[in-house]
C-alpha positions as CSV (number, residue, x, y, z in Angstrom):
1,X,0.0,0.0,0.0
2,X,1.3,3.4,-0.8
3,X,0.7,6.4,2.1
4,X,-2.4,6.1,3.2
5,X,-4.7,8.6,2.2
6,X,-6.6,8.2,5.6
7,X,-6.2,6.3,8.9
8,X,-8.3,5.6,11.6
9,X,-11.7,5.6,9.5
10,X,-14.4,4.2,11.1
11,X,-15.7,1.6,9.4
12,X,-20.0,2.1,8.0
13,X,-22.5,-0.9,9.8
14,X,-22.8,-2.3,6.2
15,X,-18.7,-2.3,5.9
16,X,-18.7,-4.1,9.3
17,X,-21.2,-6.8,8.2
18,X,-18.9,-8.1,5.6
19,X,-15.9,-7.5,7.6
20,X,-17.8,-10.2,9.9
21,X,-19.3,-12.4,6.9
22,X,-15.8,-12.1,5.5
23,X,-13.9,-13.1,8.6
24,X,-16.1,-16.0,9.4
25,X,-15.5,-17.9,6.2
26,X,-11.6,-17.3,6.4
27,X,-11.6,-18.5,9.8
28,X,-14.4,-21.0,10.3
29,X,-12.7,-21.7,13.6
30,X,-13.4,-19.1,15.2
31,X,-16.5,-16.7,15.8
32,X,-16.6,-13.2,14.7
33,X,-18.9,-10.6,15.4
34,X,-19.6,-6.4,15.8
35,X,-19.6,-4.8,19.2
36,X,-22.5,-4.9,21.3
37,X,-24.0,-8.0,20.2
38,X,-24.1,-11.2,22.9
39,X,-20.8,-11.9,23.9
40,X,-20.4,-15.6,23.8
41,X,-17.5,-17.8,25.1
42,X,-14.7,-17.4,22.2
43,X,-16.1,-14.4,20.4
44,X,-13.5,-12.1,18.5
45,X,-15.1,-8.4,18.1
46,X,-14.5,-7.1,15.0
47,X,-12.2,-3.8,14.8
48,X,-14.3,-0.9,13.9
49,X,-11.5,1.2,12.5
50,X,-9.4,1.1,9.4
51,X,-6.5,2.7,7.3
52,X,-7.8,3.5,3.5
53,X,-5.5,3.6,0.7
54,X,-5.5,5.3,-3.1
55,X,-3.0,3.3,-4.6
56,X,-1.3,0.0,-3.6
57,X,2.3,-0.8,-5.6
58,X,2.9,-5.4,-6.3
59,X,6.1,-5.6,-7.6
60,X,6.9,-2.3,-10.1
61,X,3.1,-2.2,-10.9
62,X,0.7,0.5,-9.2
63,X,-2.9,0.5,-8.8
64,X,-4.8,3.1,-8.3
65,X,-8.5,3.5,-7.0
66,X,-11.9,5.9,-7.8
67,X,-10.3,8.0,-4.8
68,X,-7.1,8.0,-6.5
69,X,-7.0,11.0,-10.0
70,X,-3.8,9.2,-11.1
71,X,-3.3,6.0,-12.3
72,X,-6.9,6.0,-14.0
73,X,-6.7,3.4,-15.9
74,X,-5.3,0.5,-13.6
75,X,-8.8,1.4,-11.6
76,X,-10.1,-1.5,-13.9
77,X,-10.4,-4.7,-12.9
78,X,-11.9,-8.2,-14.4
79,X,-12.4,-10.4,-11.2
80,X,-13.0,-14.0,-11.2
81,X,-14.9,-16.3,-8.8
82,X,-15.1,-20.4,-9.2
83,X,-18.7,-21.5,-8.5
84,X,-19.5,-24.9,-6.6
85,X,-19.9,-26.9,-10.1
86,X,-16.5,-25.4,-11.2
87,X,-18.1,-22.5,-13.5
88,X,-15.7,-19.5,-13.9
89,X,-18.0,-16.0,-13.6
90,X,-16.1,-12.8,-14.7
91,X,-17.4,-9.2,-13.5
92,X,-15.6,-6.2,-14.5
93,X,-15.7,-3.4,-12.2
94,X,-13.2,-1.3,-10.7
95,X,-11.6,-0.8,-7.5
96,X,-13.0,2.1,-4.9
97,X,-10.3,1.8,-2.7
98,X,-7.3,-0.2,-0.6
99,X,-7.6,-0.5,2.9
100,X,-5.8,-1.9,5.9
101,X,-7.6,-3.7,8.7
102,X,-6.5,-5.6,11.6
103,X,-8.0,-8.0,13.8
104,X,-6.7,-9.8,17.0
105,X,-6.5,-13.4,16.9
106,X,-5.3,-15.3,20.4
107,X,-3.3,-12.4,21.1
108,X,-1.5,-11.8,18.4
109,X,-2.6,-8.7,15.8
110,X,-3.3,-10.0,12.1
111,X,-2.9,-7.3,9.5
112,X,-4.7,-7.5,6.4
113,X,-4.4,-5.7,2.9
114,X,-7.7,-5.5,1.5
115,X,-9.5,-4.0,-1.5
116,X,-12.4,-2.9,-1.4
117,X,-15.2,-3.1,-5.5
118,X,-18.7,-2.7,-4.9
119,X,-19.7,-4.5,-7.8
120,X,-22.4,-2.9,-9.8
121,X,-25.7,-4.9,-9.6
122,X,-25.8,-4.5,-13.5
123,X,-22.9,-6.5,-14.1
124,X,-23.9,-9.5,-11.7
């Protein structure tokens, strides 16, 4: 990630449900939820803040986002997903922006570099 453009950004209640969904599938073992629901035995609460980003470098490529006005044209992505019967689905959209979020699992702090599409329901 390159500079962030902002840190400490609280994160929207519908941002927060997917951070959950999202969390729950990558770790099936453990049980993620938002603050202030029940607070069962084993329960990690979600962080509530993150660091966004315009642009995000992989190698000597940059990428840039709708919040970034350079890099324009590397806003456009094609993103695949494998169905359950093996299908490949395509849907091109491009990326709002990068972000940074970190969670805390058995102590330890897990940071994670994350972009963010909102996929247009068009192209679904």
């Amino acid at each position: 990630m390159l500079k962030p453009s902002t840190e400490n950004i609280a994160l929207s209640d519908d941002m927060l449900d997917r951070m959950v969904e999202y969390y729950n599938v990558t770790y099936e073992m453990y049980n993620f939820q938002k603050l202030f629901e029940e607070e069962p035995e084993g329960l990690i609460i979600i962080n509530v803040k993150m660091n966004k980003f315009e642009k995000c470098r992989i190698g000597s490529e940059i990428f840039g986002s709708s919040i970034s006005f350079q890099h324009v044209n590397s806003l456009f992505i094609l993103a695949k997903f494998v169905t359950l019967n093996g299908e490949v689905n395509c849907y091109p959209d491009q990326i709002q922006y990068f972000f940074k979020h970190t969670i805390n699992l058995q102590n330890q702090s897990a940071k994670y570099f994350l972009t963010y599409v909102q996929y247009d329901s068009i192209n679904m």
